[in-house]
C-alpha positions in Angstrom: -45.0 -60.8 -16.3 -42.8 -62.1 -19.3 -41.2 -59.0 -19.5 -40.3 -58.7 -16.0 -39.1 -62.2 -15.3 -36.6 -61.2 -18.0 -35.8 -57.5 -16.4 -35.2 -59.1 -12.8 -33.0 -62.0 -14.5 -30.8 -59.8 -16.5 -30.0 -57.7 -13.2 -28.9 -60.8 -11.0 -26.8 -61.8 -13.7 -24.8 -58.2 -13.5 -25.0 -58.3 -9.7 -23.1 -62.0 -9.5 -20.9 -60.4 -12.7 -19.9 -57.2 -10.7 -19.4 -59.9 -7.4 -16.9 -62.5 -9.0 -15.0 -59.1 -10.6 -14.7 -57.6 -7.2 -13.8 -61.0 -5.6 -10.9 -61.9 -8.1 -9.2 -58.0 -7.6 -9.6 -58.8 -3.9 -8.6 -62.1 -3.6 -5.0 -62.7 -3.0 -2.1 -60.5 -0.9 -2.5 -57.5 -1.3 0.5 -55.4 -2.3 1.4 -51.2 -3.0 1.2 -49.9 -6.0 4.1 -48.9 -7.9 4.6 -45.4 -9.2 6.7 -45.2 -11.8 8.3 -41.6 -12.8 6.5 -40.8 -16.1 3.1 -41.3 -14.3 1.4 -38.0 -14.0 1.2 -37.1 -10.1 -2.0 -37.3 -7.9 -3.5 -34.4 -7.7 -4.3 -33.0 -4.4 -7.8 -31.4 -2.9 -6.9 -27.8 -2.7 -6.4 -26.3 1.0 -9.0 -23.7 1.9 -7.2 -20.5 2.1 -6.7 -19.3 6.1 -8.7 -15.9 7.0 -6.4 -13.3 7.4 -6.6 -10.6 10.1 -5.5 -7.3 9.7 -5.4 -3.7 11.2 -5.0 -0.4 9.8 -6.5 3.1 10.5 -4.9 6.8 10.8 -4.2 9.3 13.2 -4.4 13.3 12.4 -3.9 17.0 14.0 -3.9 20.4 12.9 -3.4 23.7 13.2 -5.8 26.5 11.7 -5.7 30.0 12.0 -7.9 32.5 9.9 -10.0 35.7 10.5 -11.1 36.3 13.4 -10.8 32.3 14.5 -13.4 31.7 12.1 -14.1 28.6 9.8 -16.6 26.9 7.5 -18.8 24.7 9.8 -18.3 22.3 7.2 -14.8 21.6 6.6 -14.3 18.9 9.0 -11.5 21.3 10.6 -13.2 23.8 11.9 -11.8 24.0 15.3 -9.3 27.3 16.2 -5.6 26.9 16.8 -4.3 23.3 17.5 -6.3 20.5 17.1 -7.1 17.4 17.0 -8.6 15.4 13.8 -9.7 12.0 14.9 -7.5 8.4 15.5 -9.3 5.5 13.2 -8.7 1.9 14.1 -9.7 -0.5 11.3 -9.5 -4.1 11.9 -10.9 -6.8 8.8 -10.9 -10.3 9.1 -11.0 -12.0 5.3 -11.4 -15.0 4.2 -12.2 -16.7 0.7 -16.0 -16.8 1.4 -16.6 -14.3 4.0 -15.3 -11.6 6.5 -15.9 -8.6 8.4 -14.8 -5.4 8.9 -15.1 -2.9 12.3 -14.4 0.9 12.1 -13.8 3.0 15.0 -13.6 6.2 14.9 -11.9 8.3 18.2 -11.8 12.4 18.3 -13.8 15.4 16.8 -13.4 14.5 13.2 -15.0 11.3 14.5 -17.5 12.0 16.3 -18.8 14.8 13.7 -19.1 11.5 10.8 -21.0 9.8 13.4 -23.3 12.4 14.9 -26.8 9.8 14.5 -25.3 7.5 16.0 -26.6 6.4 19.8 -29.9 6.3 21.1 -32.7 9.5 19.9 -33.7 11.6 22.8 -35.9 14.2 23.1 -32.9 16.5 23.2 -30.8 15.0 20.5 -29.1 11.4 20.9 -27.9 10.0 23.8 -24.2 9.0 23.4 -23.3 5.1 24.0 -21.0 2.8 22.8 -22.5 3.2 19.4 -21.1 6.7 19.3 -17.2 5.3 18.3 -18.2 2.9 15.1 -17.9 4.4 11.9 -18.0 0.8 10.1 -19.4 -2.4 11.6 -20.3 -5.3 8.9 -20.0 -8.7 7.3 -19.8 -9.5 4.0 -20.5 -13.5 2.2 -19.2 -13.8 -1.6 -21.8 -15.3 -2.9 -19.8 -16.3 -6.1 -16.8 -14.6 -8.1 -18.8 -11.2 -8.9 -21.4 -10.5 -6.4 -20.8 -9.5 -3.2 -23.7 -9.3 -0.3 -22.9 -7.0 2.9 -25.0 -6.2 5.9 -24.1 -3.4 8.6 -23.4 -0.3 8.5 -20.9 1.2 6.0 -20.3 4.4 4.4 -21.9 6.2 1.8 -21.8 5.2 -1.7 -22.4 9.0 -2.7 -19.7 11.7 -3.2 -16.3 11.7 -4.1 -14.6 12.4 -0.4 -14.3 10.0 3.1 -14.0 10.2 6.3 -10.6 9.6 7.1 -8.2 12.3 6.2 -6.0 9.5 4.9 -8.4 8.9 1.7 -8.2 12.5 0.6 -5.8 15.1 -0.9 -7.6 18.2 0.7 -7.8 18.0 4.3 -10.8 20.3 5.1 -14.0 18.8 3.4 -16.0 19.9 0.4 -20.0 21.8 1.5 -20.9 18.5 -0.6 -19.5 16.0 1.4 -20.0 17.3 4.6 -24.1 17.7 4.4 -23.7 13.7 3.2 -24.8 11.3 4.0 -22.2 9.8 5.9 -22.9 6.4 6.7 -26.0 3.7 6.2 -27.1 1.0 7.6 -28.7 -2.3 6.1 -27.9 -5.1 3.3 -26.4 -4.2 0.0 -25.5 -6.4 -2.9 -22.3 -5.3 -5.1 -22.6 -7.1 -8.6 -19.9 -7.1 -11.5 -20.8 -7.3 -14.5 -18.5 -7.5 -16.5 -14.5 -5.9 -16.6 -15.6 -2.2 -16.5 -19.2 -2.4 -15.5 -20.1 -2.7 -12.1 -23.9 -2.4 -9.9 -25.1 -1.4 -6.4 -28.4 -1.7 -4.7 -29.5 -1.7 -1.2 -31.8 -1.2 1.5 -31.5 0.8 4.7 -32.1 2.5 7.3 -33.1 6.3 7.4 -29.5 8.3 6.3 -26.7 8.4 9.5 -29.3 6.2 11.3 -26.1 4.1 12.6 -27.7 2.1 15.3 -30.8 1.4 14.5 -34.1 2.1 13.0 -36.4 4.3 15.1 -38.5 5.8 12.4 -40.3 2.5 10.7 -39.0 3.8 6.8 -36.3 2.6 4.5 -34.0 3.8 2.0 -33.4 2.5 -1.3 -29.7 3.2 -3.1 -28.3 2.2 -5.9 -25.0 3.0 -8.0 -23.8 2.0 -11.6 -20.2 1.9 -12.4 -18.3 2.3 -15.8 -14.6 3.2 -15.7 -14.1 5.2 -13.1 -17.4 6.6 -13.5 -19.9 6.6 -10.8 -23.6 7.3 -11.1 -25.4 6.9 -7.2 -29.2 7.2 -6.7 -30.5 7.4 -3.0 -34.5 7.6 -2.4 -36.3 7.0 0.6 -38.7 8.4 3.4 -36.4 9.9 6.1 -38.9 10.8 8.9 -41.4 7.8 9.1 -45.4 8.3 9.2 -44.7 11.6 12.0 -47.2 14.9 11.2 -45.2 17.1 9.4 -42.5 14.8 7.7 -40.9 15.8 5.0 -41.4 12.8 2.6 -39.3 11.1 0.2 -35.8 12.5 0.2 -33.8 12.1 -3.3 -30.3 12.5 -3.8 -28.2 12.0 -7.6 -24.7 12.1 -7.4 -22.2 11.8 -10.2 -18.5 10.7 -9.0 -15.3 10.0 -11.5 -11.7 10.1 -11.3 -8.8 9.8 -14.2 -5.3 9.9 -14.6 -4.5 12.1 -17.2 -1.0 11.1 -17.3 1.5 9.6 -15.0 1.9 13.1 -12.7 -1.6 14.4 -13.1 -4.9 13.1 -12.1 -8.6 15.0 -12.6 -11.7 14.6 -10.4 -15.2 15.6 -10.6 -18.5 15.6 -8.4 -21.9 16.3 -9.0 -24.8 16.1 -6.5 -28.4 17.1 -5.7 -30.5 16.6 -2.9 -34.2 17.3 -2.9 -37.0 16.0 -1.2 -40.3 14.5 -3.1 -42.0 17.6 -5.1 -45.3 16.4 -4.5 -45.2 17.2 -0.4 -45.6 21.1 0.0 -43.4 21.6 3.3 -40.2 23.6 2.8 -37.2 21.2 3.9 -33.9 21.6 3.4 -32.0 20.8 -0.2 -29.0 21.5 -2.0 -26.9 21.0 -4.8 -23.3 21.3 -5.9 -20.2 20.6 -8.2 -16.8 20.5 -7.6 -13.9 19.9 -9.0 -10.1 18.3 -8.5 -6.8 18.9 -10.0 -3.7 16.6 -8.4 -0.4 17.4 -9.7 2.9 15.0 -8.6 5.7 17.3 -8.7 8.1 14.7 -7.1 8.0 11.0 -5.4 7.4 12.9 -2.0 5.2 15.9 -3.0 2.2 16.7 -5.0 -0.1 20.0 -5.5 -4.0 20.0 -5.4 -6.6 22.3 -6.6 -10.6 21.8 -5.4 -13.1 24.5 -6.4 -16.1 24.0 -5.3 -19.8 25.6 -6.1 -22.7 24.8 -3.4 -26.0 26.1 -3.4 -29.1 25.5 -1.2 -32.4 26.5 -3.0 -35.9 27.2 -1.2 -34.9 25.7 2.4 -35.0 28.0 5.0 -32.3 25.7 6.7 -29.4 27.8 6.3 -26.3 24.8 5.8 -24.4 27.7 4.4 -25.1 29.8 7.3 -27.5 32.6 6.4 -29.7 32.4 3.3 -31.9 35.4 1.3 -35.5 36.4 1.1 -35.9 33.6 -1.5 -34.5 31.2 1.7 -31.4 30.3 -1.1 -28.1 30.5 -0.6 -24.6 29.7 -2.5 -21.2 30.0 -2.1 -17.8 29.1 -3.9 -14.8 27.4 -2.5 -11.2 27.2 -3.7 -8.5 25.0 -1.6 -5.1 24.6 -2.5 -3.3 21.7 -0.5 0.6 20.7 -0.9 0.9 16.8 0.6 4.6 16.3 1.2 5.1 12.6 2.6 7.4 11.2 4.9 7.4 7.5 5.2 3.8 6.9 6.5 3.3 10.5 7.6 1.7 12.9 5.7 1.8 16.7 5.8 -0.6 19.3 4.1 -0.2 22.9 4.1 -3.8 24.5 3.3 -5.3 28.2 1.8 -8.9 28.1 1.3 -11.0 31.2 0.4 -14.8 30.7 0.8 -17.1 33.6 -0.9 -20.5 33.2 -0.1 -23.8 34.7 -1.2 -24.6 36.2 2.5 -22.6 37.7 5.0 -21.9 34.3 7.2 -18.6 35.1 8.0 -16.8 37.9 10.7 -13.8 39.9 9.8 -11.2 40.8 11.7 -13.3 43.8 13.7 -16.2 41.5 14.3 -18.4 43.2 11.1 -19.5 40.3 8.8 -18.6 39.5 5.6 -19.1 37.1 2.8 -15.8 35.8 2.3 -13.3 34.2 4.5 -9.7 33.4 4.2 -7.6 30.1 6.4 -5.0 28.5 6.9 -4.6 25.3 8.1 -1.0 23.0 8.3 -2.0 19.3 9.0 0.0 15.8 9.8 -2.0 12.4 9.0 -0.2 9.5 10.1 -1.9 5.9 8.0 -0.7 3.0 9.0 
């Protein structure tokens, strides 16, 4: 009792201390303080920066002529004589925290990158609003290096886009156009460190744009080192259904250098397989390809892809035809020039594709494993 008579003493006496103290600075007129010139200034509470809005996007055509009117149903330009590519509208709002970003895609370049999107039918998917978005999500920085998004956003995996204005060949690589394109659900991007960087994510069934109809997820991941990409995708694409194909897996390898000043080098690697443990025969393929970029002046460059692309025991037919093994391969080379004009772009294109089967027609209708084109295209980015 002592002890606390004393306790509870000794703290009235610094209450009345801290009283008369604040009484005497009171007490009296009160006047401004003077700030003399050597005193340091006051500092001022930093102004949150303003979200900035801003839109961008492209615009393409082309022209394509080959035998017969004939073209790789991959390339992304696959259509005969003039035609069009696709316009892309791309509108980001960013601010220090967090932002968003919504990707619409307009034309048959378009509408081939977003072919899952819409509502699944018994015939297909039925078209809706849906159908346009190529991009739709928001992101939240959730401190200096990681970075949390959720929507739908494309594919971590391969070394092309969608938008002509992101690559130097205009027709698209076997690789990139069996994809995936796009995926929906939550990802987290991760530094860690100068030159290392790390992926995961969850999502939705691949090109499953809108929604998730089937009840499975996806799991992806990627692991960055200078330039350096290695992407992991795994994940049940058809649900619980009779007959599903189980667990699809795809490993891609992605990198990109400058060699020197005038010449840069590309390279990609994939494989897509589904689980080996289920016994059903579902399509799979591999591939490599690579890229040679040559600046010969400020306003035009030279580019080299060759590309190899194999299916093996799928009875799908991506390439077109396949053997008595159900396997397939075939071998593209594309030379592109891209001579630039202010914000235009064009790009004069010979590709040969040789394949393993006769997939192709000649110019008297007979088919033919190989297949020669053409194709002269403008891309506008803005």
């Amino acid at each position: 009792m002592q002890k606390f008579v004393q306790i509870f003493s000794l703290a009235v006496c610094l209450f009345l201390s801290f009283g008369a103290k604040a009484q005497n600075a009171t007490a009296g007129p009160v006047s401004m303080p003077v700030v003399l010139e050597e005193d340091p200034p006051v500092e001022e509470e930093e102004e949150e920066e303003e979200a900035k809005f801003t839109l961008s996007g492209s615009a393409d055509a082309y022209f394509r002529a080959s035998t017969d009117d004939q073209a790789p149903v991959t390339s992304f330009a696959n259509l005969p004589g003039f035609s069009l590519g696709m316009f892309n509208l791309i509108g980001t709002h960013e601010g220090k925290k967090a932002g968003f970003v919504g990707d619409l895609v307009f034309g048959p370049r378009g509408g081939d990158a977003v072919f899952a999107s819409g509502v699944p039918t018994l015939g297909g998917v039925a078209a809706n609003a849906s159908t346009f978005v190529n991009q739709l999500y928001v992101y939240f920085n959730a401190s200096d290096n990681v970075t949390l998004t959720l929507g739908n956003f494309n594919t971590f995996l391969g070394y092309e886009v969608i938008s002509p204005a992101g690559n130097f060949n205009y027709s698209t690589s076997y690789m990139f156009s069996y994809g995936p394109f796009s995926h929906t659900g939550i990802k987290a991007d991760i530094g860690l460190g100068e030159d290392v960087s790390l992926m995961l994510g969850v999502f939705n069934p691949t090109d499953l744009t809108e929604a998730n109809y089937i009840g499975s997820y996806s799991y992806g991941a990627q692991l960055g080192y200078k330039g350096v990409y290695l992407n992991l995708l795994y994940g049940d694409q058809d649900g619980d259904a009779e007959g599903s194909a189980g667990a699809l897996f795809q490993v891609d390898l992605t990198a990109g250098f400058d060699v020197t000043e005038d010449l840069y080098v590309g390279v990609n690697a994939t494989m897509n397989s589904y689980d080996p443990s289920d016994d059903t025969d579902r399509p799979g393929f591999y591939g490599f390809a690579g890229y040679c970029q040559y600046a010969l002046s400020e306003n035009f460059a030279l580019g080299l892809r060759g590309e190899y692309f194999g299916e093996n025991n799928t009875g799908y037919g991506i390439i077109g035809a396949y053997d008595n093994d159900l396997s397939a391969s075939v071998i593209d080379l594309t030379l592109s020039g891209n001579i630039t004009i202010g914000d235009l772009t064009l790009i004069p294109e010979i590709r040969l594709d040789a394949a393993s089967e006769d997939v192709f027609l000649d110019g008297d209708g007979k088919a033919t494993s190989s297949l020669a084109s053409f194709v002269l295209a403008g891309v506008y980015a803005f």
